[in-house]
C-alpha positions as CSV (number, residue, x, y, z in Angstrom):
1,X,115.2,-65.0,18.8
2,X,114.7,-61.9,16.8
3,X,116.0,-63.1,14.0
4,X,114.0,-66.1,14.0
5,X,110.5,-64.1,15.1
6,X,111.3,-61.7,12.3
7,X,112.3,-62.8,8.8
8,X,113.4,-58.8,8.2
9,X,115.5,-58.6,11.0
10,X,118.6,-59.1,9.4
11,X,117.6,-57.0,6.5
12,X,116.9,-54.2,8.9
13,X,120.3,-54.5,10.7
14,X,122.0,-53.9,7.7
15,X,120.6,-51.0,5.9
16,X,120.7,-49.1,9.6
17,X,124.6,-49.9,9.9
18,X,124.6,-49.0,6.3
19,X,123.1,-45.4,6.5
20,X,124.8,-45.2,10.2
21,X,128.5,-46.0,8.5
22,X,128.1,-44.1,5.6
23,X,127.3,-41.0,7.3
24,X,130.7,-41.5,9.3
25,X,132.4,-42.4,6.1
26,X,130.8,-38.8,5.6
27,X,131.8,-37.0,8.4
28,X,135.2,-38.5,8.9
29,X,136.2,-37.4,5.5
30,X,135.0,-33.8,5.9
31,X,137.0,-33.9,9.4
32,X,140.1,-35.1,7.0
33,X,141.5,-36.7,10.2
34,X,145.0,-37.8,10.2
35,X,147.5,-39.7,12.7
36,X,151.0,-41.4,12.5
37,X,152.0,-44.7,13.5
38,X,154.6,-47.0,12.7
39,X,155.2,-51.0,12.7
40,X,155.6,-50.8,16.3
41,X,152.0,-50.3,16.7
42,X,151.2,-53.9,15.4
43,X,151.8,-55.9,18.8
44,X,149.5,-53.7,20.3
45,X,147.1,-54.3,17.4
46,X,147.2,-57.8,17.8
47,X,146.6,-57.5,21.4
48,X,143.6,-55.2,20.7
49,X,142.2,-57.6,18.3
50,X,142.9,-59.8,20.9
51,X,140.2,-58.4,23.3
52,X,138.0,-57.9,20.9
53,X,137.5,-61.6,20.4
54,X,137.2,-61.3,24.2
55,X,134.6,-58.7,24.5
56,X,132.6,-59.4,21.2
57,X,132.2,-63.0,22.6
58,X,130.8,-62.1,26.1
59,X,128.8,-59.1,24.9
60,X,126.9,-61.8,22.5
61,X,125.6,-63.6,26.1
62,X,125.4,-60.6,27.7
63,X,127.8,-61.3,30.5
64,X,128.3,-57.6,31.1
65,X,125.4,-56.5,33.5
66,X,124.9,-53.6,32.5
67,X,122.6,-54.5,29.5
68,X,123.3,-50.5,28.0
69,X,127.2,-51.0,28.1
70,X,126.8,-54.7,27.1
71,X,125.4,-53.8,23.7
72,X,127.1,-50.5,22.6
73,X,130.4,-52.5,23.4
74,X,129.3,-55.7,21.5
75,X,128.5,-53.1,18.3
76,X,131.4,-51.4,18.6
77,X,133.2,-54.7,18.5
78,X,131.1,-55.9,15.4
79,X,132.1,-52.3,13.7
80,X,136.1,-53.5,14.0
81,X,135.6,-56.9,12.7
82,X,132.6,-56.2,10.4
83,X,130.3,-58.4,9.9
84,X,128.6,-56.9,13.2
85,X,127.7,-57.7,16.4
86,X,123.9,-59.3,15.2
87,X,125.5,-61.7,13.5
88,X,128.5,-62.6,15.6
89,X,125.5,-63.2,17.8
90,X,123.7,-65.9,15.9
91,X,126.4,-67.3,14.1
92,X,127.0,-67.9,18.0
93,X,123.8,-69.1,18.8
94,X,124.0,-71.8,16.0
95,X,127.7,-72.8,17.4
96,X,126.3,-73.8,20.6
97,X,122.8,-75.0,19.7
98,X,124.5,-77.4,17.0
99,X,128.1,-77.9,18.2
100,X,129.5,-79.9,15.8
101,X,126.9,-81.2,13.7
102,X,125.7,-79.6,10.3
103,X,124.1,-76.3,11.3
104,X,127.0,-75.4,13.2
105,X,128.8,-72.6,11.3
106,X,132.0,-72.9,12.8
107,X,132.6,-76.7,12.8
108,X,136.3,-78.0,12.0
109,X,135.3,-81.4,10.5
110,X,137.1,-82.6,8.1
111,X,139.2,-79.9,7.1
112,X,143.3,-79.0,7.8
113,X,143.7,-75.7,9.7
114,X,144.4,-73.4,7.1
115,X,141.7,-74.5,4.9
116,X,139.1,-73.6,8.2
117,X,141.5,-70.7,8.4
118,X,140.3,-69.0,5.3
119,X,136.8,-70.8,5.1
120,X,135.2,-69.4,8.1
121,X,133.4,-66.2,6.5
122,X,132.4,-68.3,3.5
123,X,131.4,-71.3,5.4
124,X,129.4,-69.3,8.0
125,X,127.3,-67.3,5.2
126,X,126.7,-70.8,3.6
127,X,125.7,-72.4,7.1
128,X,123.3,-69.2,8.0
129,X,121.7,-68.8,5.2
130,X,120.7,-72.6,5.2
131,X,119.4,-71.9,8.7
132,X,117.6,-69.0,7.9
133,X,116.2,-70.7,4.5
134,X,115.1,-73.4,6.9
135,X,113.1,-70.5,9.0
136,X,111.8,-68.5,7.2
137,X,112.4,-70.4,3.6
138,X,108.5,-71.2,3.3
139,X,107.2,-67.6,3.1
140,X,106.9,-66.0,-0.3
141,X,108.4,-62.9,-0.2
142,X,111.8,-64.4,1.7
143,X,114.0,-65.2,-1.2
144,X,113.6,-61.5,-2.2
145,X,114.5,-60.4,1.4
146,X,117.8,-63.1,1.4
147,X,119.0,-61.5,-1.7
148,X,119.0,-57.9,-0.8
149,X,120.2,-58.3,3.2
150,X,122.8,-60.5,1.3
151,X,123.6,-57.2,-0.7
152,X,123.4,-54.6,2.2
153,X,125.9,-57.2,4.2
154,X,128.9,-56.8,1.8
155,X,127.4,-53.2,1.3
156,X,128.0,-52.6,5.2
157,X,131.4,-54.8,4.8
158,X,132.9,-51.7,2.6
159,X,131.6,-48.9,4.4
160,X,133.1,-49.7,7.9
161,X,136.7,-50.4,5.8
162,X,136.3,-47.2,4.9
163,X,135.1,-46.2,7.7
164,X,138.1,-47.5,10.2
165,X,140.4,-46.2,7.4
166,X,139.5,-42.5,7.3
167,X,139.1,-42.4,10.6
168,X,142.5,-44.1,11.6
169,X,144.6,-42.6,8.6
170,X,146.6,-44.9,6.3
171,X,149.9,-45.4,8.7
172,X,147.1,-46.5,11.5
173,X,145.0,-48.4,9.6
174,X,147.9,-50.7,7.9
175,X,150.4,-50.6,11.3
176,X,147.4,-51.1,13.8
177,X,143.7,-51.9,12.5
178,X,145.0,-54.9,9.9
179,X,147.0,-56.9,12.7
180,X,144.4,-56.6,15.0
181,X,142.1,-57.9,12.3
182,X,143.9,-60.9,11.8
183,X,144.8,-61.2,14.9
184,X,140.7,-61.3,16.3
185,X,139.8,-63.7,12.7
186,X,142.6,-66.1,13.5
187,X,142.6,-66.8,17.5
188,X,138.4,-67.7,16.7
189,X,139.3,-69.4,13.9
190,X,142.0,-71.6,16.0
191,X,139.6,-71.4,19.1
192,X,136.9,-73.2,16.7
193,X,139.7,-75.7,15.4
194,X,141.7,-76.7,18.6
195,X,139.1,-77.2,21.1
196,X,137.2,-79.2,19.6
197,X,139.4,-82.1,18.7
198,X,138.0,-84.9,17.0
199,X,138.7,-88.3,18.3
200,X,139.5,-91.5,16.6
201,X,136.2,-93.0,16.8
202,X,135.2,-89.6,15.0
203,X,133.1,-88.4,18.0
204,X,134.0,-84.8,19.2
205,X,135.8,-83.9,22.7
206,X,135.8,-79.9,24.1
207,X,138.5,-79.0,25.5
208,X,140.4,-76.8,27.6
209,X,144.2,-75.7,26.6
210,X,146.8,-73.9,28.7
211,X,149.3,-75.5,28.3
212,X,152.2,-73.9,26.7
213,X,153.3,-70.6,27.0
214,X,151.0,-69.5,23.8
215,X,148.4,-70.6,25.3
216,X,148.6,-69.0,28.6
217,X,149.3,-65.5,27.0
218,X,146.4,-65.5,24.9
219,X,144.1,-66.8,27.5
220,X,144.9,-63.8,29.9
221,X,144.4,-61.3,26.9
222,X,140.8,-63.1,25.8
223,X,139.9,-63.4,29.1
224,X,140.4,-67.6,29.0
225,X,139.4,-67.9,25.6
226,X,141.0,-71.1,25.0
227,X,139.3,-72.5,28.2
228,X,136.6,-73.2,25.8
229,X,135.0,-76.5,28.0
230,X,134.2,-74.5,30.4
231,X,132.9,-72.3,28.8
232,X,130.3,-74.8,27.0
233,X,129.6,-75.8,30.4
234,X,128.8,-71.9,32.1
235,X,127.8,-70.1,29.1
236,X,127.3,-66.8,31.7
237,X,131.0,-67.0,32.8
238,X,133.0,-63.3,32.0
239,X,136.0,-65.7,32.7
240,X,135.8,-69.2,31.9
241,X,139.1,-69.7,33.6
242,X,137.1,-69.5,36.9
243,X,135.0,-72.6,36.6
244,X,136.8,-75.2,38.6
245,X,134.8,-78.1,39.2
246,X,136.7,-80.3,37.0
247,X,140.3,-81.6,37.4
248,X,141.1,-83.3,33.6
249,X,144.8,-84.8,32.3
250,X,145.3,-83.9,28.3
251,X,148.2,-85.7,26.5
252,X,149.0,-83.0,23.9
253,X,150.7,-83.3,21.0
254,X,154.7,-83.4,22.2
255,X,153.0,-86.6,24.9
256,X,153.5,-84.4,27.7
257,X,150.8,-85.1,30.4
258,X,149.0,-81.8,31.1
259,X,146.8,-81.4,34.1
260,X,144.2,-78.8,33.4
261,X,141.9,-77.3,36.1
């Protein structure tokens, strides 16, 4: 709503996290932190990025009471993954105003997995920024603003690297911080792909997976992430795992009949 009320917003957001992140940058480096780690650290990375995919996502319907906590978790989550929590937020908004059609920036159509894989930052920017064109596109002074928040956000994209890399030290950063990265960007990226499955009549079906052992894992880690029906159906659900007022049979890929609850 902000961001639609206000055609700064966005432009705002950014040059706060940018003077906010570049006087950690600053104050990390005079602190000349420094840690060890090894490659054993990078399960627990993963897993970490895991639950940030977890928390990010619940923080951005503010399904943790507490509406203090809610938000200074959700930034901290938008810090590790950078591109922040304000955008997670209506890059999330759009998802589930426009599942599936156009204007949703995470929509699958048409494309293999790992081209959506390695699409999603540039396909999001490309679907926003029409959305926001679309908004506030009619006033003036807007193109101006577009071009300088678009700036500030691959500005602020730099600065919390750094940030998470003088901070964490090298060994850290490369053993810990980069699995959990790819880790968070590739679980929403397959989230996005696998759940909503296109039929053969080209109309789209949610669903909910848990049936393999991959699938169970990840879903206690995220919190049932994958359980992604249900959560279209209770947006305020922590735990979309919960919902249970739906007994569906899936035949997945191998044929096997799966019963999901």
């Amino acid at each position: 709503m902000k961001v639609r009320k206000d055609k700064s917003f966005l432009l705002k957001t950014y040059a706060v996290e940018a003077l906010v992140f570049l006087a950690l940058c600053t104050l990390v480096w005079n602190l000349k932190l420094s840690m060890e780690a090894h490659i054993l650290m990078a399960p627990l990375g993963a897993i970490f990025g895991l639950m940030v995919a977890s928390f990010i996502h619940n923080t951005s319907h503010s399904n943790i009471k507490n509406k203090v906590l809610n938000r200074v978790i959700g930034e901290f989550c938008g810090a590790w993954v950078l591109y922040g929590f304000s955008n997670f937020v209506m890059i999330h908004f759009l998802h589930h105003r426009y599942s599936d059609t156009d204007h949703d920036p995470v929509n699958p159509k048409g494309m293999s997995f790992l081209v959506f894989l390695f699409a999603p930052m540039r396909y999001m920017i490309k679907v926003a920024v029409g959305w926001l064109k679309e908004v506030h596109g009619k006033e003036k002074d807007y193109t101006q603003i577009l071009a300088t928040q678009t700036v500030l956000f691959h500005v602020n994209l730099v600065l919390k690297l750094a940030f998470w890399f003088m901070l964490l030290g090298p060994a850290l950063f490369l053993c810990f911080y980069i699995p959990s990265l790819l880790a968070n960007y590739g679980v929403h990226a397959h989230i996005n792909y696998v759940c909503h499955s296109e039929n053969d009549d080209g109309s789209i079906e949610i669903l909910n997976l848990n049936h393999n052992l991959y699938y169970k894992f990840v879903n206690i880690v995220t919190v049932g992430g994958y359980y992604h029906k249900n959560h279209h159906v209770d947006l305020k659900l922590f735990n979309p795992m919960r919902l249970r007022s739906e007994i569906r049979t899936r035949t997945g890929a191998t044929g096997l009949s799966v019963t999901e609850a």
